[in-house]
C-alpha positions as CSV (number, residue, x, y, z in Angstrom):
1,X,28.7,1.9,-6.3
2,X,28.7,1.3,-2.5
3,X,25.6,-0.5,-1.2
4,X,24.6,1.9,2.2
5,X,24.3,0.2,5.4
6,X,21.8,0.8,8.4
7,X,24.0,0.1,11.6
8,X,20.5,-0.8,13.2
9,X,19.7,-4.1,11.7
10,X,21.9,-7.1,10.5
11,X,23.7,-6.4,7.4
12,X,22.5,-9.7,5.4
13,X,19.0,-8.3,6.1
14,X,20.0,-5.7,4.4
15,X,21.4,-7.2,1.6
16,X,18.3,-8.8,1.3
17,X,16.5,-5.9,1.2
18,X,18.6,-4.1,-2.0
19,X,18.7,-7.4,-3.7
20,X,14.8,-7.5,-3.3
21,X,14.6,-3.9,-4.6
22,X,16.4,-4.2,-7.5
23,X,14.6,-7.3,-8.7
24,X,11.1,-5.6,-8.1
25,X,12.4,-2.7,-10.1
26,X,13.7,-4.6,-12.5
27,X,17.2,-4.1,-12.2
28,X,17.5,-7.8,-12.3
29,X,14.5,-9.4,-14.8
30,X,12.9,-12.5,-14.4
31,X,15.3,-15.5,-15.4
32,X,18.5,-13.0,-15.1
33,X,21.3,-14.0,-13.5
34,X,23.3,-12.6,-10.7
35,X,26.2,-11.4,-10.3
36,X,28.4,-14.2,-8.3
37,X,28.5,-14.0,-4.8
38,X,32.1,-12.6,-4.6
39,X,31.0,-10.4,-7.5
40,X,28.0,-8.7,-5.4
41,X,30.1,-8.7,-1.8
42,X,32.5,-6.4,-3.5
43,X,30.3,-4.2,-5.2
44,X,28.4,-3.8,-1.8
45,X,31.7,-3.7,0.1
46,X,30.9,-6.6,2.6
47,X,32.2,-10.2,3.1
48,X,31.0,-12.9,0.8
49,X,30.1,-14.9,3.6
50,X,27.2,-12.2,4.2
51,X,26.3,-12.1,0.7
52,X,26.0,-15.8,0.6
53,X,23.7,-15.9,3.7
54,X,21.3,-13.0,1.9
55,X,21.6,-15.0,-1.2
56,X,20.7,-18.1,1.0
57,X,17.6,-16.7,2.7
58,X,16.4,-15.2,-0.4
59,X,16.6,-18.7,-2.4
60,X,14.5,-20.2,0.7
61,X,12.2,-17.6,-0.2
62,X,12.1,-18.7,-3.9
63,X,13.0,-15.0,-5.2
64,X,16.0,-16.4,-6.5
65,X,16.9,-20.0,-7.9
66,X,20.2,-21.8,-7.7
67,X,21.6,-23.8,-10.3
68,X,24.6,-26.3,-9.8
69,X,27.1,-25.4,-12.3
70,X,25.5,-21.9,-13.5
71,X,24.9,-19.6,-10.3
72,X,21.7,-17.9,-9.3
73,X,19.0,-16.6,-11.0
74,X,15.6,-14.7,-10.5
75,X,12.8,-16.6,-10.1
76,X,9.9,-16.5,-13.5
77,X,7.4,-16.6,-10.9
78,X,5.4,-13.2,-11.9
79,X,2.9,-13.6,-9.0
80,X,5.9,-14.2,-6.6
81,X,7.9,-10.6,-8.0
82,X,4.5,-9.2,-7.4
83,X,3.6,-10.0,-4.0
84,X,7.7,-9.1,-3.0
85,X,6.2,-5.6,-5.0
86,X,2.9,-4.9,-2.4
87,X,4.7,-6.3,0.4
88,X,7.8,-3.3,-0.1
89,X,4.6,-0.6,-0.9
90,X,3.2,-1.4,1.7
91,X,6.2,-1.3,4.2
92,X,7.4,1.8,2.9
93,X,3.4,3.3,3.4
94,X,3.5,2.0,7.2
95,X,6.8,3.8,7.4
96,X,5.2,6.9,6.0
97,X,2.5,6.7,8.4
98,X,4.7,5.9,11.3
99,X,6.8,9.1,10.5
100,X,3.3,11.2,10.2
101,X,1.7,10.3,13.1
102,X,3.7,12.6,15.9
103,X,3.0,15.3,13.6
104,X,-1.2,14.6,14.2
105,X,-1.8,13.3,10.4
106,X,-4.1,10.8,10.4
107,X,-4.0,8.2,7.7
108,X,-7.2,9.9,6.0
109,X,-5.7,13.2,5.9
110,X,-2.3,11.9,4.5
111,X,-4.2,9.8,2.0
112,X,-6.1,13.6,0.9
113,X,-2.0,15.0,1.0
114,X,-1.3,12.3,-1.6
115,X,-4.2,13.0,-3.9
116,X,-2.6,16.9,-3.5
117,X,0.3,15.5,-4.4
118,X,0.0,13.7,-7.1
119,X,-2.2,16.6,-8.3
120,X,0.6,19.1,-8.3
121,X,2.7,16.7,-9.8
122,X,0.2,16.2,-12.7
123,X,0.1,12.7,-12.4
């Protein structure tokens, strides 16, 4: 499946992005290993040279550990996976509010739409 680009920001970004998403969602558990670099440039249909600078910026971060001979894994570090976690939340709840301000929400009244919401979902 085709990874789907923004043409807005620099693609590595991303990459960094998806990669971050799918380790926070468990896609990829703690202490799995990724796919190779070449392996995850085709799958997202983009040069490895890309992939290995997302891969690169995301080991500087310490979401993801090299090893020598045996590739990359994702970090053990729980507390790490969970602050990558609050830190997409809460980016995606800025975004919200962003998108809800022209329309005159403020951020109290779309916090009462999400307790409707969640009501009507029966959650």
């Amino acid at each position: 499946m085709a990874w789907k680009f923004a043409a807005d920001r620099p693609i590595y970004l991303q990459l960094m992005e998806e990669i971050t998403l799918r380790v926070v969602t468990g896609v990829y558990e703690p202490g799995d290993k990724l796919p190779s670099v070449r392996e995850l440039a085709a799958e997202a249909e983009v040069n490895p040279n890309t992939m290995q600078r997302a891969l690169s910026e995301l080991e500087a971060t310490g979401m993801i550990n090299a090893q020598r001979t045996s590739g990359r894994y994702v970090t053990n570090d729980s507390q790490l996976l969970e602050s990558y976690r609050q830190n997409l939340a809460r980016g995606y709840i800025r975004e919200a509010l962003q998108k809800l301000a022209p329309l005159g929400y403020t951020p109290e009244e779309v916090l009462e739409m999400l307790r409707q919401v969640r009501e009507e979902e029966g959650q």
